[in-house]
C-alpha positions in Angstrom: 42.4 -29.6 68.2 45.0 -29.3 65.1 42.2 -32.0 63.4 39.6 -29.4 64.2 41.9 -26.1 62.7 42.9 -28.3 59.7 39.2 -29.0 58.8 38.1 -25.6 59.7 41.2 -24.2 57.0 40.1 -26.3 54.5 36.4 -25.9 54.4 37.1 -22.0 54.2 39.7 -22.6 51.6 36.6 -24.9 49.6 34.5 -21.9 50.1 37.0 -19.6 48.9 37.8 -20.9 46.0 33.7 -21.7 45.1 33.5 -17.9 44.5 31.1 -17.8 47.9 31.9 -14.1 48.7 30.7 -10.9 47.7 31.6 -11.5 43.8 28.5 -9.9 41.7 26.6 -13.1 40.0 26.0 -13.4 36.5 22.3 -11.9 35.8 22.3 -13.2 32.5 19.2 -15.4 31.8 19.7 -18.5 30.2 17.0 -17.2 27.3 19.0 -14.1 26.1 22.4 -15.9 26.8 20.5 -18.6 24.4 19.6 -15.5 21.7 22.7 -14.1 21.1 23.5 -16.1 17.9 20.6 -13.6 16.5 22.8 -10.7 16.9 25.1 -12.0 14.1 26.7 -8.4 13.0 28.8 -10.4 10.5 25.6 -9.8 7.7 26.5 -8.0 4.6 25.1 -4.6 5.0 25.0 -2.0 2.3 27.0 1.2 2.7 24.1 3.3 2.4 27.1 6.7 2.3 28.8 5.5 -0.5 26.6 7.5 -2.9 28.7 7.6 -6.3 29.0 11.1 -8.2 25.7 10.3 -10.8 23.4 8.5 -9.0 20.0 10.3 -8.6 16.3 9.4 -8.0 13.9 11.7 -10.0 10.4 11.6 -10.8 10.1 10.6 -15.0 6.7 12.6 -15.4 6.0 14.8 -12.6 8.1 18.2 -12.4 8.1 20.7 -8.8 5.1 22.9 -8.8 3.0 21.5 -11.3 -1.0 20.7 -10.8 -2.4 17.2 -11.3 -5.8 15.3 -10.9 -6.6 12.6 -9.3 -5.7 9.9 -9.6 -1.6 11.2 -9.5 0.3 8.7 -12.3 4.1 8.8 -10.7 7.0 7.1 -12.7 9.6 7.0 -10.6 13.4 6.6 -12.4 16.7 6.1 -10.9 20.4 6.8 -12.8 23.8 5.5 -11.7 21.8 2.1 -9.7 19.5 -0.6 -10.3 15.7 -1.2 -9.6 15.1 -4.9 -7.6 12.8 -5.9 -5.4 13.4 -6.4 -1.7 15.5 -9.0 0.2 18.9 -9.1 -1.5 21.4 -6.2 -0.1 23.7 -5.5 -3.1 25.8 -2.1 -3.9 23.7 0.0 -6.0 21.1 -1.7 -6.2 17.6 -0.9 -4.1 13.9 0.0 -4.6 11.9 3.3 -4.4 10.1 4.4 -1.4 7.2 7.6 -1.9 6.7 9.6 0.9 3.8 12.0 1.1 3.9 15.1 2.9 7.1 14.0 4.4 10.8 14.6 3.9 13.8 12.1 3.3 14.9 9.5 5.6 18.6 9.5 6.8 21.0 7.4 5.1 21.3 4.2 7.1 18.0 4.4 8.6 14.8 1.7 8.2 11.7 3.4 5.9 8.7 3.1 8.1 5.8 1.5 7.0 2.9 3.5 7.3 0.4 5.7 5.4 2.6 8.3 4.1 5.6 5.5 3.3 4.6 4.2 0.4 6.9 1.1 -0.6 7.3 -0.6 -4.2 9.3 -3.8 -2.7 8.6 -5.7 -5.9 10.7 -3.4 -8.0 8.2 -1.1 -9.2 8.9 2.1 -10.8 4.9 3.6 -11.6 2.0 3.8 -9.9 -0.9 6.4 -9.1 -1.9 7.8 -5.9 -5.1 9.8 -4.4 -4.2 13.0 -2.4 -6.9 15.2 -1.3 -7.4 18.6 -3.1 -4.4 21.2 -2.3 -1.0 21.5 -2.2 1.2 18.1 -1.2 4.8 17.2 -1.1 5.9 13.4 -2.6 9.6 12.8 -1.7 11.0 9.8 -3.7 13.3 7.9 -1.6 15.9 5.0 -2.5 16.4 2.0 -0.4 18.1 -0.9 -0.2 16.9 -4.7 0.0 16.3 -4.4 3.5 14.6 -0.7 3.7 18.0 0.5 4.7 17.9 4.2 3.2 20.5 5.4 0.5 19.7 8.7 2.5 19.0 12.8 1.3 21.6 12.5 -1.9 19.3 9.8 -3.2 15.8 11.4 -2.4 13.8 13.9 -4.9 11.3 16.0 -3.2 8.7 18.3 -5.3 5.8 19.9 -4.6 2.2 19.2 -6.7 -1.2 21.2 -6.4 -4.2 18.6 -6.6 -7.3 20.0 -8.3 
């Protein structure tokens, strides 16, 4: 009987010890336990905030209010940072973003790519658009390598009549 007690202690100790009661199990797959090296946030990121006093976007040939044909020539200038294309994230440095009949994207936030986004990746700083007769808003907005937006301090919004 003591043999039988002895056994019986033991086993329940074995299953003790094996975590074999109501502990919650892991419910972590194998695939996203496997994916989290992809959530490295050790990448250099740009402080999008950190807008220095002089830095500015404007447009070089267009001015608020004025009335343009088609096609719309837009030269697009930046002072206080540099024009590159996209990929490299470096301080004060980015490319220009138009968006039509839209407003600025916050600071820190991804420029969508869509029809009213227009993106100049490569670095460029002209080119023309068509915009249906009437009154249109372009917003010029400046981005980092990534799309990351430098936010409202470095976006220029005017207004142009198309005739």
């Amino acid at each position: 009987m003591k043999t039988k007690m002895l056994l019986l202690a033991a086993c329940s100790f074995v299953l003790a010890s094996c975590g074999g009661g109501n502990k919650p199990q892991n419910t972590e797959s194998a695939d996203t336990a496997a994916h989290d090296h992809m959530h490295d946030t050790t990448v250099a990121k740009t402080d999008t905030t950190a807008i220095k006093e002089g830095q500015e976007v404007f447009f070089v040939n267009l001015k608020d209010g004025q009335t343009v044909k088609n096609p719309v020539k837009v030269e697009m200038g930046v002072k206080g940072m540099t024009v590159e294309p996209i990929g490299a994230i470096n301080p004060d440095k980015g490319h220009h973003h138009i968006i039509i009949d839209g407003s600025f994207e916050p600071a820190g936030t991804t420029v969508p790519a869509d029809s009213t986004h227009i993106h100049f990746g490569k670095g460029q700083t002209e080119t023309e658009v068509t915009l249906t007769p009437g009154k249109h808003t372009l917003t010029l907005q400046f981005a980092d390598g990534m799309h990351t937006s430098y936010g409202q301090r470095m976006s220029k919004t005017i207004t142009v009549e198309v005739k």
